[in-house]
C-alpha positions as CSV (number, residue, x, y, z in Angstrom):
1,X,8.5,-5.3,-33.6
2,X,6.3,-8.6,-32.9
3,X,2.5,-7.9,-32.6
4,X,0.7,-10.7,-31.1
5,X,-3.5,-10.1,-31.2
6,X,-4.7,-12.4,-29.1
7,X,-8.9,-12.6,-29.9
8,X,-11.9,-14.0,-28.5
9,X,-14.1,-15.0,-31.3
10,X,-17.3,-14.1,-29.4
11,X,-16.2,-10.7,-28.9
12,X,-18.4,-7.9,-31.0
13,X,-21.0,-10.3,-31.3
14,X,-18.9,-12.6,-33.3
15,X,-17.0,-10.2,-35.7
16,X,-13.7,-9.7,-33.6
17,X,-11.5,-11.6,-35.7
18,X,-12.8,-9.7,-38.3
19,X,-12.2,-6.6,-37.0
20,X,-8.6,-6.8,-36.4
21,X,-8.1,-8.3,-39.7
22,X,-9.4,-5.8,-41.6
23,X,-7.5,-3.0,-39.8
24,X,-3.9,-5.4,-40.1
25,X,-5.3,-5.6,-43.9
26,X,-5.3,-1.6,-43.9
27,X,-2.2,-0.7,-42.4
28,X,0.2,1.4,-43.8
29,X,3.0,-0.2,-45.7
30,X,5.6,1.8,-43.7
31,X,3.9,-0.1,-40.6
32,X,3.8,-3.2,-42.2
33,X,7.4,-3.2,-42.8
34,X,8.3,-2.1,-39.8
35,X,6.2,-4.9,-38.2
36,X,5.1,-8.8,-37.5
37,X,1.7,-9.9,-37.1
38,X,0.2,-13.1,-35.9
39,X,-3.5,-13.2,-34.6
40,X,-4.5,-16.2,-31.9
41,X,-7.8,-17.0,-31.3
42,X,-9.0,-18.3,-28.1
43,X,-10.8,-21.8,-28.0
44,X,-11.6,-22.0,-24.2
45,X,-11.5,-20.1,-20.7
46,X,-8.7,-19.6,-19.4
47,X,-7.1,-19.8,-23.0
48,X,-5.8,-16.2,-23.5
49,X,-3.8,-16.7,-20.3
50,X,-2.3,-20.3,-21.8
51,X,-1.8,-18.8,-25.4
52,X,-0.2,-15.4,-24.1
53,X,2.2,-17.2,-21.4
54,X,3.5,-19.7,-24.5
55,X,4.2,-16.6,-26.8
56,X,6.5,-14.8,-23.9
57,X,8.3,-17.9,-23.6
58,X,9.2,-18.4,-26.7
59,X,10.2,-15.0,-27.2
60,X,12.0,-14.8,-23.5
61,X,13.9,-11.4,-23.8
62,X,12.3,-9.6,-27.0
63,X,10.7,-6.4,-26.9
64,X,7.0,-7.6,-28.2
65,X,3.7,-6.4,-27.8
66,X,0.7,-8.4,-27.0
67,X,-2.9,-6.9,-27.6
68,X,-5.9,-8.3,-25.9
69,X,-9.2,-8.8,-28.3
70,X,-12.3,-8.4,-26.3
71,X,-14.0,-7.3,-23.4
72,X,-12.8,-6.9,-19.8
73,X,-12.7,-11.5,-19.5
74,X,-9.9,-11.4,-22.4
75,X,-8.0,-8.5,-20.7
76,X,-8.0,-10.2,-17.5
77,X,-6.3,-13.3,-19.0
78,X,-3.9,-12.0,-21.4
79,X,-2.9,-9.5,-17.9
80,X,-2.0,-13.0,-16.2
81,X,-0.7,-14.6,-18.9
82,X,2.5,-11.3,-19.6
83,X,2.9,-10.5,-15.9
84,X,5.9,-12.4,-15.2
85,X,7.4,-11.2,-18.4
86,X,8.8,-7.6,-18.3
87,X,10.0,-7.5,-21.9
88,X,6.4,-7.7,-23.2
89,X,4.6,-4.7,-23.7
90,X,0.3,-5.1,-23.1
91,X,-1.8,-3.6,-25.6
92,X,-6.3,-3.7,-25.3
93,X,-8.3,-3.3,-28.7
94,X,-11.6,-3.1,-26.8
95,X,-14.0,-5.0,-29.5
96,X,-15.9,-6.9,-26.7
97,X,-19.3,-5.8,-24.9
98,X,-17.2,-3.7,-21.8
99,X,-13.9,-2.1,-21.5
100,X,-14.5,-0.6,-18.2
101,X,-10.7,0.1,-17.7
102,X,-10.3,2.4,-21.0
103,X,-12.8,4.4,-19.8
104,X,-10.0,5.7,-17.4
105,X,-8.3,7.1,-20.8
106,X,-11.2,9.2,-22.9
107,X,-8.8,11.2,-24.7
108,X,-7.4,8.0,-26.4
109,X,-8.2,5.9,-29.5
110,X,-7.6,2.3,-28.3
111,X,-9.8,1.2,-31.0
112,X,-7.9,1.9,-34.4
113,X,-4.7,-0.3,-34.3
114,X,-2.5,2.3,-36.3
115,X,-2.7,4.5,-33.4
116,X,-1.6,1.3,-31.1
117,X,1.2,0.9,-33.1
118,X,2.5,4.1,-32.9
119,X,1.9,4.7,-29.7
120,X,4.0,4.9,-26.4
121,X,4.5,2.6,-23.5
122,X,3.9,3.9,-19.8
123,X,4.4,1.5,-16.7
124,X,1.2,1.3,-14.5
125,X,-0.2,-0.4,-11.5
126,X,-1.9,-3.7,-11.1
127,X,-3.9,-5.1,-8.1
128,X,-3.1,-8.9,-7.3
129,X,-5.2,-11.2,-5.3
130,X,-4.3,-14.6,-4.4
131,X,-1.7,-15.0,-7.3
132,X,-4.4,-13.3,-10.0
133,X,-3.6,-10.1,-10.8
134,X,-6.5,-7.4,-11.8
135,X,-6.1,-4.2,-14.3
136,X,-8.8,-2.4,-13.4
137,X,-11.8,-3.5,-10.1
138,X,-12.2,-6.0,-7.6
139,X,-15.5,-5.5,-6.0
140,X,-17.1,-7.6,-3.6
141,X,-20.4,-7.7,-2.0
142,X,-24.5,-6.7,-3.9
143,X,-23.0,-6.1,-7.1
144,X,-20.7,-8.7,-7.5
145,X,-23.3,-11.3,-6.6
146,X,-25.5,-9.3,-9.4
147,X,-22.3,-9.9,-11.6
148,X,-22.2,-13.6,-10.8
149,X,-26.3,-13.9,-11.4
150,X,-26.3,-12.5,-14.7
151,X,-24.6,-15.4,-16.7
152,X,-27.7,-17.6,-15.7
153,X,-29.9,-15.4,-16.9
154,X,-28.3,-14.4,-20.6
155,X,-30.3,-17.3,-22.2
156,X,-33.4,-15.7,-20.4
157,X,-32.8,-12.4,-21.8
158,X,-30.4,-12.2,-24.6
159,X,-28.5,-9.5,-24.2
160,X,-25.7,-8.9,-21.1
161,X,-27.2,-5.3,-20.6
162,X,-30.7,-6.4,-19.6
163,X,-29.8,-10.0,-17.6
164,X,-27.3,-7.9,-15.6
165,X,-30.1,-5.7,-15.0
166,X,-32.6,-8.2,-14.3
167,X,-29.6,-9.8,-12.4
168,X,-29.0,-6.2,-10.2
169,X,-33.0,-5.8,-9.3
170,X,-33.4,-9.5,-7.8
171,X,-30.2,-8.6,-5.5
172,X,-31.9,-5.6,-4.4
173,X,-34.8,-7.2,-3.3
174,X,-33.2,-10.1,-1.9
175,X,-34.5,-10.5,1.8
176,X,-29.8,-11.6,2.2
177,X,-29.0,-8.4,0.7
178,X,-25.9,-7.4,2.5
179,X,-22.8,-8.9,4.2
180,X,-21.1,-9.1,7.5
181,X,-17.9,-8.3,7.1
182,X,-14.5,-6.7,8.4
183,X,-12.3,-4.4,6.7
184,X,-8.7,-3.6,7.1
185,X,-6.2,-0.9,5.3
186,X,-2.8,-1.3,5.6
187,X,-3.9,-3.6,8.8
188,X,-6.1,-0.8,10.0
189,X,-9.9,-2.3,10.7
190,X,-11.9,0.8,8.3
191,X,-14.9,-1.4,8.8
192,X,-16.9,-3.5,10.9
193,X,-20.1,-4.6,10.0
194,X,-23.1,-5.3,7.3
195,X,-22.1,-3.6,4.0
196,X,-23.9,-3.7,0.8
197,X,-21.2,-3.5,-1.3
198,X,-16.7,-3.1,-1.6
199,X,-14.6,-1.9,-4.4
200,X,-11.0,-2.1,-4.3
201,X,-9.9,0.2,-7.5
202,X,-6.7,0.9,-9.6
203,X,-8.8,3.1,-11.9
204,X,-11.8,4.9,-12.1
205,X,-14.8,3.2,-13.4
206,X,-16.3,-0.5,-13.5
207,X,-19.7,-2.2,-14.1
208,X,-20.3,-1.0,-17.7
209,X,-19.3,2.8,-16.7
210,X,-20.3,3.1,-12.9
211,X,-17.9,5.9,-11.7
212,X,-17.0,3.8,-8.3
213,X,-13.4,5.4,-7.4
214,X,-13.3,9.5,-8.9
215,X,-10.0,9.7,-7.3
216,X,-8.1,6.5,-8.8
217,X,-5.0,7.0,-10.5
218,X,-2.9,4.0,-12.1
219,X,0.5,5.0,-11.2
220,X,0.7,6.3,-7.8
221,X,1.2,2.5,-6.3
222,X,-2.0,3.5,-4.0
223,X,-5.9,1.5,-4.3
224,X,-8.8,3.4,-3.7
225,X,-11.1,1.3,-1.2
226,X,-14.3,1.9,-1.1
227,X,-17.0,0.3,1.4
228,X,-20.7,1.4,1.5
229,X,-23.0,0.4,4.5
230,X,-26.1,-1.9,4.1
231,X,-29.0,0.3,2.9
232,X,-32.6,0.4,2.2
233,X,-34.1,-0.1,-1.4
234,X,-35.2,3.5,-1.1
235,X,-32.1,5.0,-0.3
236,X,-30.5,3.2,-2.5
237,X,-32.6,3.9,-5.2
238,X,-32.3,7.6,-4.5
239,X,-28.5,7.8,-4.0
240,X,-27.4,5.3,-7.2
241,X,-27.2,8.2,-10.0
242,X,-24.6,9.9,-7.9
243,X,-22.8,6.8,-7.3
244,X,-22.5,5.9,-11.4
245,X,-21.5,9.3,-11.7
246,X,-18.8,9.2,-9.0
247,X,-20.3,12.3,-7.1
248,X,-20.1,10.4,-4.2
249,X,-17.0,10.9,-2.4
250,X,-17.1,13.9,0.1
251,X,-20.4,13.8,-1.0
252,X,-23.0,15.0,2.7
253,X,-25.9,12.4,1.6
254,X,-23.0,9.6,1.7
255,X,-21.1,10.8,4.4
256,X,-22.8,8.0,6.8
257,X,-23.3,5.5,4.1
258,X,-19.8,5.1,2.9
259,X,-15.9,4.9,4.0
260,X,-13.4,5.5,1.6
261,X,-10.2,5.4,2.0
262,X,-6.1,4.5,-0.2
263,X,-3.9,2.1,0.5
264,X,-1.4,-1.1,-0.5
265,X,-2.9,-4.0,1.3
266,X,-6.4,-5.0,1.5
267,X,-7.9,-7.6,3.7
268,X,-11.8,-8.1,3.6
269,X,-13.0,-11.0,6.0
270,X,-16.5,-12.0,6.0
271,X,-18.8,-13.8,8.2
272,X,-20.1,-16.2,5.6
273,X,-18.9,-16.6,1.9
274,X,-18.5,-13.6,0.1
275,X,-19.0,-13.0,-3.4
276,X,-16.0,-11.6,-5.1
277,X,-15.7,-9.9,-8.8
278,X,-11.7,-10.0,-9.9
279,X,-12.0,-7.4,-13.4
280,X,-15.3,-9.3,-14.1
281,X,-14.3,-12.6,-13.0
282,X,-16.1,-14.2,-10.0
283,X,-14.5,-15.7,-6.8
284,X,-16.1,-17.1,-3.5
285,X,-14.6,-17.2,-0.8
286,X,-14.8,-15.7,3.3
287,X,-11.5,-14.0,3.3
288,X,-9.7,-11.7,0.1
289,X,-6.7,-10.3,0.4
290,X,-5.6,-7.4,-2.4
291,X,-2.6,-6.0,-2.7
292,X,-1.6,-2.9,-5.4
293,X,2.1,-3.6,-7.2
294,X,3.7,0.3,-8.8
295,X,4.3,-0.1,-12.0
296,X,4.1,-3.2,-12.9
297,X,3.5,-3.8,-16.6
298,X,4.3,-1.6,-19.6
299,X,0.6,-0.7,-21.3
300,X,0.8,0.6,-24.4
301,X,-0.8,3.9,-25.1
302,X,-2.1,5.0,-28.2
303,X,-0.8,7.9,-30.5
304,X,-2.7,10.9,-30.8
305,X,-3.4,12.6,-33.8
């Protein structure tokens, strides 16, 4: 079997090249007869995708597995860059600041490749909107403008954790906090009016663990769409730990706050631009359209000991 690591050097503060080298250095030799290796490093955005589409065309038709090296950004590309190509099989080693997607599978070590490589392959969902397709969360609304905000502010403060922070408490007190929007189902309108914020999910968690859809399973060819009303700082201050926990569905202090509902076609249209957050990666635009595909890739699973 191929293995194709495709790595962004940034990822664990610099040292995930490293990482996977060492653990293809300490392989068994079983597994490393059994096996090919090449590692790819990224040079650019938007390089993973470019990189990942070249290696499934050269090897049109093989059964080859292709790892992505790095936080929820390098998942998103390698994701684009394999979906046209059913013979590949897509792998994560989650060495970059968040994985929100694995988070989904606690039981499993993504982390040690050994276990990757004797692991098993399951076909699961993907969301796709506009041509990009998304593994985990598009969100829209308070949190993905926080999302978008942060990048500026890394130089400021460092470290992702506290600019997305910094990033989250200047949207809340933004006098524009909220959007007018309209929200449709399977062409039913859910929603009609100023919302704070709109997840559409294929799995459970997003935002560096924020427990947005409890109820989100990655092969039943359904998304979980969630929509919560405009609120006040208070309330929303008082109603967040719930929310990150995912005790919010069915939930009596949400039940005027929130909609949530499952479906296969999204459509969000808003009044002005609206911020949009595609598995971490930010989009502007006044109307989104997300659609869930069943089983559409083959994502590798690791073994359990």
């Amino acid at each position: 079997m191929k293995n194709f690591f495709i790595v962004n050097p940034v990822a664990g503060e610099g040292k995930g090249v490293e990482i996977v080298q060492k653990q293809l250095d300490e392989i068994k030799l079983e597994l490393k007869n059994s096996n090919e290796f090449e590692i790819l490093i990224t040079k650019s955005p938007h390089n993973a995708t470019e990189l990942t589409k070249k290696i499934c065309e050269i090897h049109q038709g093989e059964d080859i597995n292709v790892f992505a090296c790095g936080g929820d950004g390098t998942s998103f590309e390698v994701l684009n860059g394999i979906i046209n190509y059913p013979h590949v099989n897509f792998g994560i080693i989650p060495v970059g600041s968040c994985n929100d997607f694995l988070k989904t599978f606690p039981e499993y070590d993504f982390y040690t490749l050994e276990k990757q490589l004797t692991g098993k392959k399951m076909k699961i969902d993907v969301l796709e909107s506009s041509g990009e397709y998304i593994l985990n969360v598009a969100n829209f609304g308070f949190d993905a403008r926080a999302n978008y905000d942060q990048i500026r502010y890394r130089r400021k403060f460092k470290t992702i954790k506290k600019a997305y922070n910094y990033a989250l408490f200047k949207n809340i007190i933004s006098p524009k906090l909220g959007d007018v929007v309209d929200v449709y189902v399977d062409d039913e309108l859910i929603f009609s009016g100023k919302m704070m914020l709109a997840t559409i999910a294929n799995a459970k968690y997003y935002g560096g663990g924020y427990k947005c859809a409890p109820n989100a399973e990655y092969q039943d060819g359904l998304a979980d769409i969630l929509v919560v009303k405009k609120v006040s700082i208070f309330t929303f201050a008082r109603l967040i730990k719930f929310y990150k926990k995912g005790l919010h569905v069915n939930n009596p202090r949400f039940q005027k706050l929130l909609v949530y509902r499952r479906g296969i076609n999204i459509r969000i249209i808003a009044k002005n631009d609206l911020v949009g957050c595609l598995d971490g990666e930010t989009r502007i635009n006044r109307t989104f359209e997300v659609t869930i595909h069943k089983e559409k890739i083959n994502f590798i699973i690791p073994h359990k000991s």
